[in-house]
Every structure is written in C-alpha cells, then in structure tokens.
C-alpha positions in Angstrom: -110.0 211.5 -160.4 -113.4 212.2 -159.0 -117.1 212.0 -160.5 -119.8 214.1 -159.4 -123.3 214.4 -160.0 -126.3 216.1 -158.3 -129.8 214.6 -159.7 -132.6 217.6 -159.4 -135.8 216.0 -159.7 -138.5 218.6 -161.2 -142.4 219.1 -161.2 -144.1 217.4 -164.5 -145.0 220.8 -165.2 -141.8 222.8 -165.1 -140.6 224.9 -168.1 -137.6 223.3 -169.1 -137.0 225.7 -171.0 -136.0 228.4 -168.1 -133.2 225.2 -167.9 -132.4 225.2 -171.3 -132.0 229.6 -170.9 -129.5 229.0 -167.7 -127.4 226.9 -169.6 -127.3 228.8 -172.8 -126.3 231.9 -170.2 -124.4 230.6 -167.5 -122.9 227.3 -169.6 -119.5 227.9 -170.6 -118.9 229.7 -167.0 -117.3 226.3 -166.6 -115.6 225.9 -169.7 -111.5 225.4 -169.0 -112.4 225.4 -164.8 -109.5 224.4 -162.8 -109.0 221.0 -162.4 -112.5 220.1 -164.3 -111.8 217.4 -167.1 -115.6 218.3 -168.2 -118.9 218.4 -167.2 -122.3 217.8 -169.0 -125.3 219.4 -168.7 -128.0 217.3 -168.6 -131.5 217.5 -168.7 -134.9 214.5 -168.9 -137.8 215.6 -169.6 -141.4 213.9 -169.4 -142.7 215.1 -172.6 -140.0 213.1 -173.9 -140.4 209.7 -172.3 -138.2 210.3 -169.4 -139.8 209.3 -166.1 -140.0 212.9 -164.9 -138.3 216.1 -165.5 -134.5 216.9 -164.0 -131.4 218.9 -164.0 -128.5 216.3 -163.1 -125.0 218.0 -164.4 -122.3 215.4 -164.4 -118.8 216.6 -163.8 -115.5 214.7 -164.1 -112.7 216.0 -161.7 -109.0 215.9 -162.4 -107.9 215.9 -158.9 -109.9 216.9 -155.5 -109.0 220.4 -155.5 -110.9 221.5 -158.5 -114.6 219.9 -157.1 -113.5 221.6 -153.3 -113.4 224.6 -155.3 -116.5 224.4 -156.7 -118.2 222.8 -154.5 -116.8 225.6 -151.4 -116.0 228.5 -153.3 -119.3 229.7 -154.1 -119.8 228.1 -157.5 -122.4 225.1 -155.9 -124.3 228.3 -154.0 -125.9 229.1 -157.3 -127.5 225.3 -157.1 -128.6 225.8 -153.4 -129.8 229.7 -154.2 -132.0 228.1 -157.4 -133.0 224.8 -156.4 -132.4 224.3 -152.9 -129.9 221.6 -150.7 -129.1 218.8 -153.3 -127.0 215.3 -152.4 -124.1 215.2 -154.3 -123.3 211.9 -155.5 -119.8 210.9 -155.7 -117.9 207.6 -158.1 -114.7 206.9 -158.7 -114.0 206.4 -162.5 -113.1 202.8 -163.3 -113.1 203.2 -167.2 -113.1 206.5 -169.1 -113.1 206.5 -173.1 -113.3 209.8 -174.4 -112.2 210.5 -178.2 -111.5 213.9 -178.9 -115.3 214.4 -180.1 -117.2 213.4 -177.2 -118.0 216.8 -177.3 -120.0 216.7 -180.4 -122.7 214.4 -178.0 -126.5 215.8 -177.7 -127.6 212.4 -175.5 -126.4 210.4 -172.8 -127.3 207.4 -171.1 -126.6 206.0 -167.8 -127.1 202.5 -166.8 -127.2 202.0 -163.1 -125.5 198.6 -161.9 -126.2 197.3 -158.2 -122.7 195.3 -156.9 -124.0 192.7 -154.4 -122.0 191.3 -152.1 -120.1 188.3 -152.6 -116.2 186.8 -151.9 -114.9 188.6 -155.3 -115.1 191.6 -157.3 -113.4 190.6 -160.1 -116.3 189.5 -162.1 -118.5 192.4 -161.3 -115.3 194.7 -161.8 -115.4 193.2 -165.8 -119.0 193.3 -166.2 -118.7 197.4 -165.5 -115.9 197.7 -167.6 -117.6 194.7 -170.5 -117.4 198.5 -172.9 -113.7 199.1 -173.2 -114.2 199.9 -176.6 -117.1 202.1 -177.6 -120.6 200.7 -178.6 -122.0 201.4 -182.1 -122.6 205.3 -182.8 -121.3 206.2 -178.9 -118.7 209.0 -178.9 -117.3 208.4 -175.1 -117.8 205.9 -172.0 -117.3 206.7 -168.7 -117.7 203.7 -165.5 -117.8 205.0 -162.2 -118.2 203.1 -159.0 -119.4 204.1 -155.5 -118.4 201.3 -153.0 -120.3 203.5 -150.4 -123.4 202.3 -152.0 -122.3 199.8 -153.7 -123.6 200.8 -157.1 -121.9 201.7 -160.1 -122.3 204.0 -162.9 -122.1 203.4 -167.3 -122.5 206.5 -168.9 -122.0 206.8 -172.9 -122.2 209.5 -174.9 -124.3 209.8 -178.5 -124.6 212.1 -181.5 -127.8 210.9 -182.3 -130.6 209.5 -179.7 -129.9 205.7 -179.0 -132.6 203.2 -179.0 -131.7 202.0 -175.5 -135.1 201.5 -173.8 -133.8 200.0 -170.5 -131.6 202.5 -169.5 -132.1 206.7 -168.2 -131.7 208.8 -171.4 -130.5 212.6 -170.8 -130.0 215.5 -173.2 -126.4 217.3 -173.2 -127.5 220.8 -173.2 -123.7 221.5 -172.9 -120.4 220.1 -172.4 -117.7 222.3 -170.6 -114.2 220.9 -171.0 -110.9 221.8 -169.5 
C-alpha cells in the first residue's frame, strides 16, 4: 500500500472556485480506478484561515501498479498540463481507520510529525499511531510515514469542521473510492 500526495501551492488571489468546477467535472473520473483504495480532493483556502490557497489531492494506493498507472499513463499529465511539474510526495501507511462512511467527510486535517534520529523507533512508531481508535466526531484516520524524509503524516477525516487550531485544515471537495 502506497500514499500519495502532490501539494499545489496557489496565488492569494486565485478563484478557487475554477477548483471547485474541475472537481465537480472531472471528480468521479477516479471513482472505482484500478488499484485506487480512494483519493480526496482537497482544497485550503486563505479566505478561510488557511495559510494560503492549494490544490493537494491525497490518494491511497492498493498496490504500485495502480499509482504507475496514473502517474505514467496520462492521468498525472492533466496536473502538469494545468498546473505545471509538481513533487509528488510519497508515505507508506502505518495505521489506516476507515469506517464505511469516511466518505460522508467535508474536512481533513493533517498533522505533520518530524522523526528525529535516535537508537529506537518504537516510541516514535506509537506516538504516530497514539489514534488507533478514532477521535471524537472523526470518520477515518490514516498515518503515513516517509523514512526518506523522516517525517510522518496523521490525516483524519471530519463531517463537520474540527476546532483543531494547530494543525493544516483542508476541504474534501470529493472522495473517489474503489
């Protein structure tokens, strides 16, 4: 299982809403994708506290093969064609919770984690995972790790907005499942 997400910073004074039109249009292009176990489309927006505005779809991957696919078959040349060469970052899931109406989420929030180094993971490993079960009002949690960069990932998923101030807050425009 593979994570994915590409983070597309925007001006302050972008339209948000010609993102909000794309995925209305083009959205459920990736609803039951091969090998996709979903992917949510995300937006922040300035007017609306975020520190600027962006476009940063997350995508869970059953297996490689799906994310080659859309990564080399043409699919990710609609993000290059619209919005130029994006870094795709990549995690490795460490805990996913997903009940079956994850999919009823409008918000997301993602807490990024720095892993220092030091002689064990074991403690850092439990602080990522300290959500096994879900958090008031969250519908899903989803850790991922990159030991490239030594950083992790916590991700949950809410039907109304949290009241998290301390973490990035995203709204789910979308959520394509397989």
């Amino acid at each position: 299982m593979n994570a994915m997400q590409y983070k597309i910073t925007l001006p302050d004074d972008y339209d948000m809403s010609v993102i909000r039109n794309r995925v209305t249009t083009n959205g459920t292009k990736t609803d039951h994708f091969e090998g996709l176990l979903f992917k949510a489309y995300l937006i922040s927006e300035k007017v609306q506290g975020a520190i600027s505005n962006s476009y940063a779809p997350l995508y869970v991957w059953r297996e490689s093969e799906g994310m080659n696919q859309f990564i080399f078959g043409g699919f990710y040349d609609h993000i290059i064609r619209d919005f130029g060469w994006q870094s795709v970052q990549i995690g490795i899931p460490l805990t996913l919770v997903l009940p079956e109406n994850f999919t009823d989420a409008i918000y997301l929030t993602e807490q990024i984690i720095p892993i220092n180094e030091q002689l064990s993971l074991i403690d850092i490993g439990k602080k990522i995972v300290h959500n096994q079960t879900l958090s008031k009002n969250s519908l899903g949690y989803l850790a991922i790790y990159n030991p490239d960069k030594w950083l992790a990932a916590v991700f949950e998923f809410y039907a109304e907005k949290p009241l998290h101030s301390t973490v990035a807050l995203y709204e789910i425009l979308h959520i394509s499942t397989s």
